[in-house]
Every structure is written in C-alpha cells, then in structure tokens.
DODRENPA-942099 format. One record per residue (C-alpha): x, y, z. Coordinates in steps of 0.2 Angstrom, whole numbers, padded with zeros to 4 digits, always signed. Layout:
<atoms>
XYZ
...
</atoms>
This chain:
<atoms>
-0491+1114+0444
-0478+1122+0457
-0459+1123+0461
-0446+1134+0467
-0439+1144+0452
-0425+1135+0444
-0407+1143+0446
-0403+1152+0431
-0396+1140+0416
-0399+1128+0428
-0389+1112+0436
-0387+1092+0436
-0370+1087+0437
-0355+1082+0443
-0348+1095+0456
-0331+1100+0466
-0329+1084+0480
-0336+1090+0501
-0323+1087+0515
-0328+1066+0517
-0331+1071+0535
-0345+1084+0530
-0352+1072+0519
-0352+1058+0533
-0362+1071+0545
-0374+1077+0533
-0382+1067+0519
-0387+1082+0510
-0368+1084+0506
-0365+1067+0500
-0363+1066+0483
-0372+1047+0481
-0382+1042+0493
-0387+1022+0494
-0404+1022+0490
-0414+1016+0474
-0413+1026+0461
-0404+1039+0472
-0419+1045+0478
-0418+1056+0493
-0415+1046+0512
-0428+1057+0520
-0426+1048+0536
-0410+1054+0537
-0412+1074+0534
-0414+1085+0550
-0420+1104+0547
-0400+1107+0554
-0394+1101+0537
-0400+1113+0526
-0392+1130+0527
-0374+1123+0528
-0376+1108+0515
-0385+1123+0506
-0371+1137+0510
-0356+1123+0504
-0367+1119+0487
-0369+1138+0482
-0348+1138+0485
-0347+1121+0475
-0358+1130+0461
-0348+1146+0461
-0331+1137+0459
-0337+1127+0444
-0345+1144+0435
-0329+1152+0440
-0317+1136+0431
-0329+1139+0416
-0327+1155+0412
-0308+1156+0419
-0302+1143+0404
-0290+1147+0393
-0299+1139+0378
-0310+1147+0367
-0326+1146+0370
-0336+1130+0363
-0355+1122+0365
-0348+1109+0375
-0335+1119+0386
-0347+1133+0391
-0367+1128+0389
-0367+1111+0393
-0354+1117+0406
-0366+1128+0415
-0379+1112+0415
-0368+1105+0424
-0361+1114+0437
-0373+1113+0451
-0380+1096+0454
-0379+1097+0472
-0386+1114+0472
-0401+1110+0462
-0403+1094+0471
-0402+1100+0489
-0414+1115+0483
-0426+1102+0476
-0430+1095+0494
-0430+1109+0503
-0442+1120+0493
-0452+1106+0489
-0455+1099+0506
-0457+1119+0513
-0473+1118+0501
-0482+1102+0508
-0473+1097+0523
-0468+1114+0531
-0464+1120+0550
-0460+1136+0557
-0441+1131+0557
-0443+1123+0541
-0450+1141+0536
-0436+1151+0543
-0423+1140+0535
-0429+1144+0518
-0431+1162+0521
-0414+1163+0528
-0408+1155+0513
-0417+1164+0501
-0404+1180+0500
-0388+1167+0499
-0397+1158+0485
-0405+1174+0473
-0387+1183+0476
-0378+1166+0467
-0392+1168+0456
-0390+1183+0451
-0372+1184+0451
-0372+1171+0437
-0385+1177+0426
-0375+1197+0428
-0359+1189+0426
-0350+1199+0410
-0334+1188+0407
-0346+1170+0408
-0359+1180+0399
-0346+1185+0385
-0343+1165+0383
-0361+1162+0380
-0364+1177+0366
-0347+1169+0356
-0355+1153+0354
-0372+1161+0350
-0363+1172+0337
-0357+1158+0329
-0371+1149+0330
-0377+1145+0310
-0360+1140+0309
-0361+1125+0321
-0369+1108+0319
-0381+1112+0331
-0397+1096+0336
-0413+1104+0336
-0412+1104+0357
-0394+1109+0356
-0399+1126+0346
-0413+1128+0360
-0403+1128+0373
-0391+1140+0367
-0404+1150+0365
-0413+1149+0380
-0395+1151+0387
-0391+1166+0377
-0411+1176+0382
-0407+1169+0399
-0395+1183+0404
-0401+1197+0390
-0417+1193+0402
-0408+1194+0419
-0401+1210+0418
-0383+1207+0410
-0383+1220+0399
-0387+1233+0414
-0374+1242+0423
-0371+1255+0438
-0384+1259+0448
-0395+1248+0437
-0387+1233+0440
-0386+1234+0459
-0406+1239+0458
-0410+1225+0449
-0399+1212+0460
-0408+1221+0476
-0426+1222+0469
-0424+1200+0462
-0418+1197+0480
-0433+1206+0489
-0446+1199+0477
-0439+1181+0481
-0443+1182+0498
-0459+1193+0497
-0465+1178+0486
-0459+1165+0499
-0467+1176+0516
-0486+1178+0504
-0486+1157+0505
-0485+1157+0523
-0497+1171+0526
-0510+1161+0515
-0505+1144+0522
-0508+1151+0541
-0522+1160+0539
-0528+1143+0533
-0527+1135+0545
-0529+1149+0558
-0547+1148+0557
-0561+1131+0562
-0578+1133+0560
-0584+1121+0573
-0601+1116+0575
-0611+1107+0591
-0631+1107+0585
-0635+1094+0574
-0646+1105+0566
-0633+1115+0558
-0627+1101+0548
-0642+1098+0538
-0639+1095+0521
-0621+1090+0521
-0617+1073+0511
-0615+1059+0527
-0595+1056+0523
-0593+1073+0523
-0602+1076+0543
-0591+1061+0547
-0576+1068+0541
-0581+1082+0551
-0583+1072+0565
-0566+1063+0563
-0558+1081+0565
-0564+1087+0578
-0560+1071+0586
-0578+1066+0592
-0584+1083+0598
-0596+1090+0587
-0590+1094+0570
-0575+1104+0561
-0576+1110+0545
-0557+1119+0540
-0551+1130+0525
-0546+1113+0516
-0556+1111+0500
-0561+1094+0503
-0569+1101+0520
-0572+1120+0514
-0580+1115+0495
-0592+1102+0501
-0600+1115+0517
-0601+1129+0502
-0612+1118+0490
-0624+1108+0502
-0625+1117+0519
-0642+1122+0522
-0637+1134+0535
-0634+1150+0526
-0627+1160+0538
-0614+1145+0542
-0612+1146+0522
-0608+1164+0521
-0595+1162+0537
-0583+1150+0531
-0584+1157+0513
-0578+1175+0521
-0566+1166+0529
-0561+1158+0517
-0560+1176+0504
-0552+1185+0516
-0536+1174+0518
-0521+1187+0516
-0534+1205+0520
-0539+1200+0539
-0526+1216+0546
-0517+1203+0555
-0499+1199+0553
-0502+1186+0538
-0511+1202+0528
-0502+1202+0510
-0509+1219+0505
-0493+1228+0507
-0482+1211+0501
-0494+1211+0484
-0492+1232+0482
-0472+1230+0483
-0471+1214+0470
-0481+1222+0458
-0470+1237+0458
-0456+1227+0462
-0462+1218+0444
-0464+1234+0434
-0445+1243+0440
-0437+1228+0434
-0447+1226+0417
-0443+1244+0415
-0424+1242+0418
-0424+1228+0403
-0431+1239+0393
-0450+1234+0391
-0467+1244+0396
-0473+1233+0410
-0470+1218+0420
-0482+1209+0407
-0472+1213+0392
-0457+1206+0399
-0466+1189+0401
-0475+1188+0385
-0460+1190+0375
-0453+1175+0381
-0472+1164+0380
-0482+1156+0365
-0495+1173+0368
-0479+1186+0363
-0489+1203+0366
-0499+1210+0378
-0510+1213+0362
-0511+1196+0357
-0518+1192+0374
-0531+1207+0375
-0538+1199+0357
-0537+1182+0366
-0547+1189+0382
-0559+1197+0370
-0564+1183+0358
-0566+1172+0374
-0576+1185+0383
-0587+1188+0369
-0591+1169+0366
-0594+1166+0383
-0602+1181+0394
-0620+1179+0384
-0619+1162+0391
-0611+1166+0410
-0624+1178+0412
-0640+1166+0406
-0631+1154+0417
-0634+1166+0432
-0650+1171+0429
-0655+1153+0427
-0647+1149+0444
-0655+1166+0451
-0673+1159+0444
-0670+1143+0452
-0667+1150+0468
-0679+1163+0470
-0692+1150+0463
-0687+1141+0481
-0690+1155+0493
-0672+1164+0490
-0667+1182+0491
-0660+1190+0476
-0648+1195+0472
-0639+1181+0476
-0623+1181+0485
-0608+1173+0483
-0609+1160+0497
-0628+1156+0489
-0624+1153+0469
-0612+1135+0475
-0629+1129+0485
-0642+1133+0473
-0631+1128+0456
-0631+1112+0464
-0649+1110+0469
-0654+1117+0446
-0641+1103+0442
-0645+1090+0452
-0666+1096+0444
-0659+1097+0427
-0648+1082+0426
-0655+1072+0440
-0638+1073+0445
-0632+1072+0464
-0613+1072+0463
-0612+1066+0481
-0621+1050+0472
-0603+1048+0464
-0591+1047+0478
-0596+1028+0482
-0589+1024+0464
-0572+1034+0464
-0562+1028+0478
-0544+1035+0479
-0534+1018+0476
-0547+1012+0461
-0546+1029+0454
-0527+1028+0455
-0525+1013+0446
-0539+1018+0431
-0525+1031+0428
-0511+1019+0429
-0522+1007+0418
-0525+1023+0406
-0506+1026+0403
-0504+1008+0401
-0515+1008+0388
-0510+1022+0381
-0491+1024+0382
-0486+1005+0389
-0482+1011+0406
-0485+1001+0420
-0484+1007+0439
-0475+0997+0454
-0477+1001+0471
-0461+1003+0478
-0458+1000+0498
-0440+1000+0497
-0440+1020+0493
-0441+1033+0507
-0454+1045+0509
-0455+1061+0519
-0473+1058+0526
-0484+1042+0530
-0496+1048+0519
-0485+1048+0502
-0486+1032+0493
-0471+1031+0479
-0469+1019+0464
-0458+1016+0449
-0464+1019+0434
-0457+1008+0416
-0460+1008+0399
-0461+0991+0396
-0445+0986+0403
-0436+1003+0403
-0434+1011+0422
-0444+1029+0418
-0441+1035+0435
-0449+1036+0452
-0466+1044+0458
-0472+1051+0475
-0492+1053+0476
-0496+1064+0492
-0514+1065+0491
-0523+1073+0506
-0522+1087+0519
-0513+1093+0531
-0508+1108+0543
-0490+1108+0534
-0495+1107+0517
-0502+1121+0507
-0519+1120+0499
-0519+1115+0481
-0515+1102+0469
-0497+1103+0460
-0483+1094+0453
-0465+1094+0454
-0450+1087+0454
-0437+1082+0466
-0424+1078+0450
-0427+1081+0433
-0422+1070+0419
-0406+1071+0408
-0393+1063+0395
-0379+1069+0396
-0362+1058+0390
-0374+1044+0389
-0376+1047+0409
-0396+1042+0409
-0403+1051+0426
-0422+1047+0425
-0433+1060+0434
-0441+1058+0452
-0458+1064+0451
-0471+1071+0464
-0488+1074+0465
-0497+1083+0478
-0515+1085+0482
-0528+1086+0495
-0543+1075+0492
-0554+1070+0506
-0545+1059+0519
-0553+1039+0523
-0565+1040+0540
-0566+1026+0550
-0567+1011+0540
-0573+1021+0525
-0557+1023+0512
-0555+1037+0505
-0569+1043+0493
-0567+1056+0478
-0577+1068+0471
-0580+1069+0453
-0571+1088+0454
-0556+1078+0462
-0556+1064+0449
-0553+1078+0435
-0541+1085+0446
-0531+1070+0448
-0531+1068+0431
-0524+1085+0427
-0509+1082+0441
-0507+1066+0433
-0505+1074+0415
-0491+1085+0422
-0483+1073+0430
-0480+1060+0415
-0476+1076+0404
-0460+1075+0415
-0459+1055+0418
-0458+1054+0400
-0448+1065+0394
-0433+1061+0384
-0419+1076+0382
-0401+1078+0385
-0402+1094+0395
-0409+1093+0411
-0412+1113+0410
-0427+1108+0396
-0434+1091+0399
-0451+1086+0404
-0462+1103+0410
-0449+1116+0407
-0459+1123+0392
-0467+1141+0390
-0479+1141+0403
-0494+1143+0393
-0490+1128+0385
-0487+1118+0401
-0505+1114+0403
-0506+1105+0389
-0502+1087+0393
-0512+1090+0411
-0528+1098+0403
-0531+1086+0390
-0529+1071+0400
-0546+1080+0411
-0557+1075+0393
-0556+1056+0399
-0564+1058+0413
-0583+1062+0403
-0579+1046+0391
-0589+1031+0397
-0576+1019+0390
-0565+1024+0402
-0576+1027+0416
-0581+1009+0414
-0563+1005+0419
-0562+1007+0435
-0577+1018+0442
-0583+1005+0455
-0594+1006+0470
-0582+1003+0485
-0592+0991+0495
-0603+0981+0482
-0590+0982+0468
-0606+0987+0457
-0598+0996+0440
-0605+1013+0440
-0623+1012+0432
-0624+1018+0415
-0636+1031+0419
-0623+1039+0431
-0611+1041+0416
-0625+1048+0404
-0627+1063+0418
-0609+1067+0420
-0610+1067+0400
-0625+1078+0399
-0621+1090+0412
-0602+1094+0405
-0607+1110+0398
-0617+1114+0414
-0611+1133+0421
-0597+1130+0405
-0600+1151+0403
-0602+1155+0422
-0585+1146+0423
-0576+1151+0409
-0578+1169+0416
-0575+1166+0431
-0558+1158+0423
-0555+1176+0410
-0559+1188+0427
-0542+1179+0436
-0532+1182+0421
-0538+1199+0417
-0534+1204+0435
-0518+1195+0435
-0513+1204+0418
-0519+1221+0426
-0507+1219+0441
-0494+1217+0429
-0495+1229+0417
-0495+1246+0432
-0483+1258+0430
-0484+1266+0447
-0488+1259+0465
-0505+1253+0468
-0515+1264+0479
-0530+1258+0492
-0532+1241+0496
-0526+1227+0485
-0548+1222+0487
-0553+1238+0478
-0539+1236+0465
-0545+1220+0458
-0562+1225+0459
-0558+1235+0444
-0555+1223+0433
-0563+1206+0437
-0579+1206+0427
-0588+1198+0443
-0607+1195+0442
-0611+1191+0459
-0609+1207+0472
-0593+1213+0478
-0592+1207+0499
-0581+1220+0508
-0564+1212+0515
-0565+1197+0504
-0555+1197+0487
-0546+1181+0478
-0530+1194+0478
-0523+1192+0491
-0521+1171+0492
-0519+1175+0472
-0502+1162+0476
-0501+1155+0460
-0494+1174+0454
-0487+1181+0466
-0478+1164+0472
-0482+1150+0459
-0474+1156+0444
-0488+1163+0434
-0487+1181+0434
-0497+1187+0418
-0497+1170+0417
-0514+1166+0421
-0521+1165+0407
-0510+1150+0399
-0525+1139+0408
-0538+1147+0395
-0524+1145+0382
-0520+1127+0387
-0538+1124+0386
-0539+1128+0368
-0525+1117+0363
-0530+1103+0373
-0548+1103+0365
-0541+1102+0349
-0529+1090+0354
-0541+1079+0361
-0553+1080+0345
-0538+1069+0338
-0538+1058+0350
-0557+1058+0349
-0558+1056+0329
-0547+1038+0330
-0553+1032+0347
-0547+1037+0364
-0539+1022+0366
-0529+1025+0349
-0512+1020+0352
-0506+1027+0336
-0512+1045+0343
-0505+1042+0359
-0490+1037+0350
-0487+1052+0342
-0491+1061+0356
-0478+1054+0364
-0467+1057+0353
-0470+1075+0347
-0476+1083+0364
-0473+1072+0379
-0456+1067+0377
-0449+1081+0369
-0452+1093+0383
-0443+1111+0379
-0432+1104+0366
-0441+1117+0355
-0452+1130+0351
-0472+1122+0358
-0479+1130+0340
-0469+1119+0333
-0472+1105+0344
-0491+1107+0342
-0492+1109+0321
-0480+1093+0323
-0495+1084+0329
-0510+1091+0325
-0502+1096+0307
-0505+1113+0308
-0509+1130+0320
-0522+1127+0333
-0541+1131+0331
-0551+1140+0345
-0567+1130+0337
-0564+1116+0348
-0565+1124+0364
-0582+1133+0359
-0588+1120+0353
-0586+1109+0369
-0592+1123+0380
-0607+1124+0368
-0602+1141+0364
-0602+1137+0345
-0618+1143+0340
-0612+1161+0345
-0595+1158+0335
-0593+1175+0325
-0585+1180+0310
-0570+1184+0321
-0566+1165+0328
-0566+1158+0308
-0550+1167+0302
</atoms>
C-alpha cells in the first residue's frame, strides 16, 4: 500500500480564497472544480500547474497555521486540533495528485517537478511540526485533557496531535533543530531519487529473444504477450512481474533464467547513475542522527514506539518464535525441491534462478497442479466482479461503473461505490503495466474521508497494479498469485472506502502500520475457499465453472513452500530492522551489508541484492516496518478463524467487522480495535497452524 507521507497533522479543509484569475488558469487552484464527486478533471492538469498551484497552497497553508496560533483566544479542541485538520485542503489535495500520479504515471518532467517541490514542501512541513507558539496551543489542550468531554477519536487525535510534534523534533533547539529540519529535507528527496533509479533500471533493460527454441517451456499467453511487445519481432520479456515472474518459473533456458533474474536483482547496484548504494548508506544514517536527536537508540526505536510491536525486543521475540516455527520447515522445503531437481539431471546446489522452475515442476508432481491451467478461469473483469459480489455479500456494497468521471490513463476504469443507497465514495482500478508506472501493487488515495460540521467528504480511492495485459483477442488472464494480490489491494482499499470518522488525519488506513495489513491480508483467505471460487472463477471462452478438481489443488497445495516462504518473508524484515537499528555509517557495499543478516538458503550471486530496490523502506513508508506483513498475518489468521467458525459468507461477522475494524479506521488504539472483535489479544496459533507449522508449536507459542 503506498503514498506520499501525509503533511504533519494533516489537511482537508476550507482555506484562504486564490486570485479568481489564478484559479481560472489553473484548475489545481480552484477551490471546486465541476466534476462528480469533485474528483479531479485530469484532462484539464498540465505538468505547468503544479509547482505554482503547489507554491500558492504551501502559502495558503501557512496563513491559516499562522491565524491559528496568532488568536487571542485561549486555546480549545476546536479552535486549534480540529483547526490544524483543517488548514490545508488545497495543499493536501494538490499533493495527492501529484505524488500519486509521479508513482504510476511518471515522466522525466513530471519527475523533476516533484523533486523541485520536495524542499518547499518538507520546509512547510517541518516548520509546522517545530513551531513552539502552535506547539504551545496543542500541549494546553492536551494538559487539560481528562478534564474535557473528549469522543473516543477526539482523544485520539489529540494525541496523535500532541506525539506528532514531540516526534518531529519540537522540543529540539540550536544546532539540533536546524540539523533535524536539514537531515528531514534530504531524506525526502533521497527517498523520492531511489524510486526513479529503481523505476529506470526497470525498464532500462529487454531481454529480447529471436530463436524459437529459447522459448520452450513458457505458458502460450505468456510467448504471445511476449510477442505483442516486441511488436511482432521475436519476443520481449521486461522487468514487469507479469513478464519477469512467468520467464523465472517456466523457462527451460537456464542461462536465459539466470539473465533476467540478475537483471532483475541488481536493479539500483549496476555502477550506473541509477545505483542507490550511496542513497541507501546516507538514509540509514540520515535515519539513525535523527532518532538520536529525539532521544532514542536507533532509527528502529523511534518507530516501534509509535506501532502495535513497541520495542525492538518485542519484535526480536517475534522474529525468533517465527524463525523457530518455520526454518525446520524452510529448510525440508529446499531439500525437497533440491531432491526433485537433482532427480531430473540438475546441479546442486541450486541457484537462485533454478528453485522458481524446479518448485513448480515438484508442485505441479505433487499436486497435479499446473497454475498456468488456472489463468483460463480468472479473467480480470470476472475476477473484478467476484470481488464486488464478495463485498456485496458481505458489507452491502455494490460497484457502478462510472463513465462520467475523469481518469488520468486509458487504462484506469473508475466506479462508485454505495452502501445500499449511501454514496461511499469513488474507485480508480489501474491494473496493468507500464514504462510510467512503478512495479508493484498498492493502494492510495486521492482524498481521504471526513466529517467535519456534518460536511460528509466521501473518499476517492485507487488501486494500482500490474497484472498481465489482454493480447490480441485474448482479454486479460490472471494468475492465481495475481488473484490473491487483488484481493489484498482490494482489502486496503475498502479499509478506506468504508471508513466512517470525523478527522480526515485518522480515517480509513491511517492506522499503525503493522496493523494496516490487516483488512488486505485477510481478504487473501477467500481466495482458497471453494464457495467463493465457485462465484465467479469461469473459463473465458467456454464459460465452464472451474472444475472442482482445480479447487481441491489450490486447497491442497496452500501450505506448499509455506516455510521456504515464510523465511524468505522474516530474512526482509530482519534486514530491514538491521539497516535501522546502525549506529554509524554502513561501510562496503549495501550487497555485502544485507548479506549479513538475511538468513538466505540459496547461494549469495555477486552484484545482486533485494537492497537496493528495497522501495518499500527506503521510499514506501515501511522502515522497520517490514515486518508488520508477518504481524498482520497473524491477526488476519485469527481473524479469518472467526469468519471461518460462522461461515465466510456470515454477515453477522462481516458485520462486526465492519464496525469494529473497517470503519473505525485510527479512531483508536488497533489492540483495542482487534480484542473489540475477536474479544480478546491475538493468538499466533492460527498462523501456525495454516502454515502447517503446528506440530512444531513449543512451549513458548502457548503463553
């Protein structure tokens, strides 16, 4: 899930009026535009909008903070929190757009825009969050805080307020505070400067083929996806997952195999000017200066204090009861794979652009299972509306396709979304790549919802992806890895449709990261139920439901590789939480670094690392963050136990899942949130058990 960090104490609200002629010339400035929904008139936006509509919201913002903390009146909940929500709507609107489309509709210019913006934007930022007199305001109403009738979301956003400056460097002062301001402005744009050396080293590289030969073993629809990018002239196979996953698992050729997956692992460490060694060495330190300014240990400290996993020692217990349950079974998985393999011919050990190939050939002996056999059965559009049908079923919603509202790409299809009759808000689906758009899956918004005065702002929601394109007159065909992930994007984006809070600063997904995943992981355990495969999984041309047989495969090999892949998942957030917790530069490259602490079991390959195209934290928002997947996972088994115990159609569950996680978004503490529902702490049980890790449960995982 990813989006440009939200201004400090954030902004949806009514602002100080634009020149009407400045408004006139560019829509960006306008404070209504006449669309539906005010969504945004994307036909109307040239790149030559931004910086000033940007520059003249940043001085709009900065004269309403300044009215707020220049009043005469003492200081209240309304006249200074909800104040701050509320004074940079344009701001946080224009910002929206921009940062959203640099992430899946980029250009060079659109690049430079956004890096010529970045030092305005982190100096309004940080002049607010380091601002004594406004600060001042905030900590007399949080003083006073037990003695005011205070909502349950009121009290969190005072809070949330309150730690919002302690953690941005308020308290700080000197030569501390202009290091901090400086050190929060270069990280901004070192973040910004990894994503487009990651982006064009993607697409910097083709592996283009003209023997025939060399494409035995690929899936048909793969070749002539292949065959539809390089326009008729052989085949291309690209960086894309839908191009780059499908080579790595069936390709006979292994030399071809090991090509594109070096390509692919070096992204960021080729030496060339998109190499993000240096960029990864100065954030971590970057990181660890400004943790140590606040007063805490390391860069991982700071975050943790603020997550559902409060210490670094909590999450080493977590890494360590995870890693114990699972490593027996990541390492049988291996050798079973390695057997396989080396029972047809292979060399051991095996390599890293062999265990994709050969894990599919056991699975597809164990299981009888050819996920290639799937893709007839999961067309995008059918798939698409098997999810609609889901929520329907579940939560009421039902999903119109709207051609009235603007989208920035021919590719986006948008709807609205309602509640039975209730407008919930609208939804962009972007779904397949592009040179412009980063690789991934994510959602984000292009407004977030909010309630204040009784001024109902429904959110806009987006989702992007990048599933395998239609060829020719075949539409586009999923695999069952892209189903699941659909599902999860899907999950994030109704946590924020349906969403019900006042302040926009805490509605739909701004929750504690490691709870975030939540309400997109559990939504991945449908996908293995046959009562709602059944819904919707039919075969494109015959309109065949998918055979029974098909769903009992996918059923039986759910566990497959479950402790090969679990590891895998631990070894990124153990390197993750190793970059974070340094307390001096990193030395050699950024390659030999992680090597130290990913507990790999295939052989290191020199010049090829996941560091260094690490984007989700060292430009997504999850430093030492990583690990909230694992986390979420446990909470979504458990979750989904309950769903599973009264049916996974129960709209009683859904109900109250609704109610006590969904719509609730940050309102309060997510431990809080979770015993609401499940009626009390979570239980790691679940997880183990739906890996099939249970029969090695210790003493240890039943306290």
């Amino acid at each position: 899930m990813t989006k440009f960090t939200k201004i400090l104490l954030i902004m949806t609200i009514a602002c100080t009026p634009v020149a009407a002629s400045a408004q006139t010339e560019n829509p960006l400035m306008q404070n209504h535009w006449n669309t539906p929904h005010q969504t945004p008139p994307f036909s109307l936006i040239r790149n030559e909008h931004y910086k000033p509509a940007m520059l003249a919201a940043i001085d709009e913002a900065k004269a309403n903070i300044k009215k707020i903390k220049s009043q005469k009146a003492n200081p209240t909940f309304e006249n200074t929190i909800v104040a701050m929500q509320t004074a940079s709507e344009k701001l946080e609107r224009i910002s929206n757009i921009l940062f959203n489309l640099n992430e899946c509709n980029t250009s060079p210019e659109l690049q430079q825009i956004v890096m010529d913006i970045l030092p305005e934007l982190t100096r309004f930022e940080n002049s607010v969050s380091m601002d004594e007199k406004l600060f001042m305001r905030v900590k007399a109403v949080y003083d006073q805080r037990d003695q005011l009738s205070l909502t349950t979301e009121q009290r969190t956003l005072l809070e949330n307020t309150y730690k919002g400056f302690v953690r941005n460097g308020v308290n700080l002062t000197g030569k501390d505070r202009k290091t901090y301001a400086k050190n929060s402005e270069r990280l901004s744009q070192l973040s910004q400067m990894m994503n487009q050396n990651v982006l064009a080293d993607n697409n910097e590289y083709t592996l283009h083929i003209t023997n025939a030969e060399d494409l035995s073993g690929l899936p048909a629809n793969v070749i002539a996806a292949a065959s539809a990018e390089a326009k008729g002239e052989g085949w291309t196979f690209t960086l894309a997952y839908p191009s780059y996953g499908p080579f790595l698992t069936f390709a006979d050729n292994r030399g071809l195999r090991e090509q594109i997956w070096k390509a692919y692992n070096s992204r960021g460490n080729r030496g060339n000017e998109n190499d993000n060694n240096e960029i990864i060495r100065e954030m971590t330190y970057l990181r660890y200066q400004q943790a140590k300014l606040l007063g805490y240990a390391n860069y991982s400290e700071y975050v943790l204090s603020d997550r559902m996993c409060e210490t670094p020692l909590q999450l080493n217990d977590f890494f360590g009861q995870l890693l114990q349950a699972s490593t027996p079974f990541a390492i049988k998985d291996l050798k079973a794979v390695s057997n396989f393999a080396a029972s047809h011919g292979a060399e051991l050990p095996l390599q890293r652009w062999d265990f994709s190939y050969w894990s599919e050939k056991l699975k597809q002996e164990q299981y009888g299972f050819d996920a290639e056999v799937l893709r007839p059965y999961f067309q995008l559009e059918k798939v698409r509306q098997g999810i609609f049908d889901l929520y329907g079923r579940l939560y009421g919603l039902s999903f119109r396709q709207a051609e009235g509202i603007e989208v920035y790409h021919p590719d986006v299809v948008v709807f609205e979304v309602y509640r039975q009759d209730r407008f919930m808000g609208v939804l962009y689906l972007d779904m397949h790549p592009r040179a412009s758009k980063r690789s991934g899956a994510w959602m984000t918004e292009f407004r977030p919802q909010s309630d204040i005065d009784g001024k109902q702002i429904r959110p806009l929601i987006q989702v992007v992806c990048n599933f395998s394109k239609p060829v020719g007159n075949t539409p586009a065909l999923l695999s069952f890895d892209e189903v699941e992930t659909f599902m999860h994007e899907f999950g994030h984006a109704m946590h924020g449709m349906l969403t019900d809070c006042v302040y926009p600063s805490i509605s739909g997904t701004s929750v504690k990261r490691d709870f975030v995943e939540l309400p997109s992981q559990v939504m991945e355990n449908w996908c293995y139920e046959p009562q709602f495969l059944n819904t919707f999984a039919r075969h494109y041309q015959t309109g065949d439901t998918i055979p029974g047989e098909y769903i009992r495969k996918i059923k039986a090999a759910e566990k497959y590789l479950a402790g090969w892949l679990c590891s895998r998942q631990l070894s990124l957030g153990l390197a993750d939480f190793a970059f974070h917790t340094i307390n001096k530069p990193i030395e050699g490259p950024i390659e030999d670094f992680e090597r130290q602490y990913m507990r790999e079991l295939l052989p290191p390959v020199q010049g090829c690392n996941t560091s260094t195209a690490f984007t989700h934290i060292f430009a997504g928002g999850y430093a030492s963050g990583y690990y909230g997947y694992k986390w979420a996972e446990v909470l979504d088994a458990d979750v989904f136990s309950e769903f599973k115990k009264n049916g996974i159609f129960d709209q009683a569950t859904a109900e109250r899942f609704l109610n006590e996680i969904l719509s609730k978004g940050g309102s309060e503490h997510p431990a809080i949130l979770f015993r609401n529902f499940m009626g009390r702490d979570p239980n790691i049980n679940a997880l183990l058990i739906r890996c099939g890790f249970a029969e090695e449960i210790k003493t240890a995982f039943e306290k």
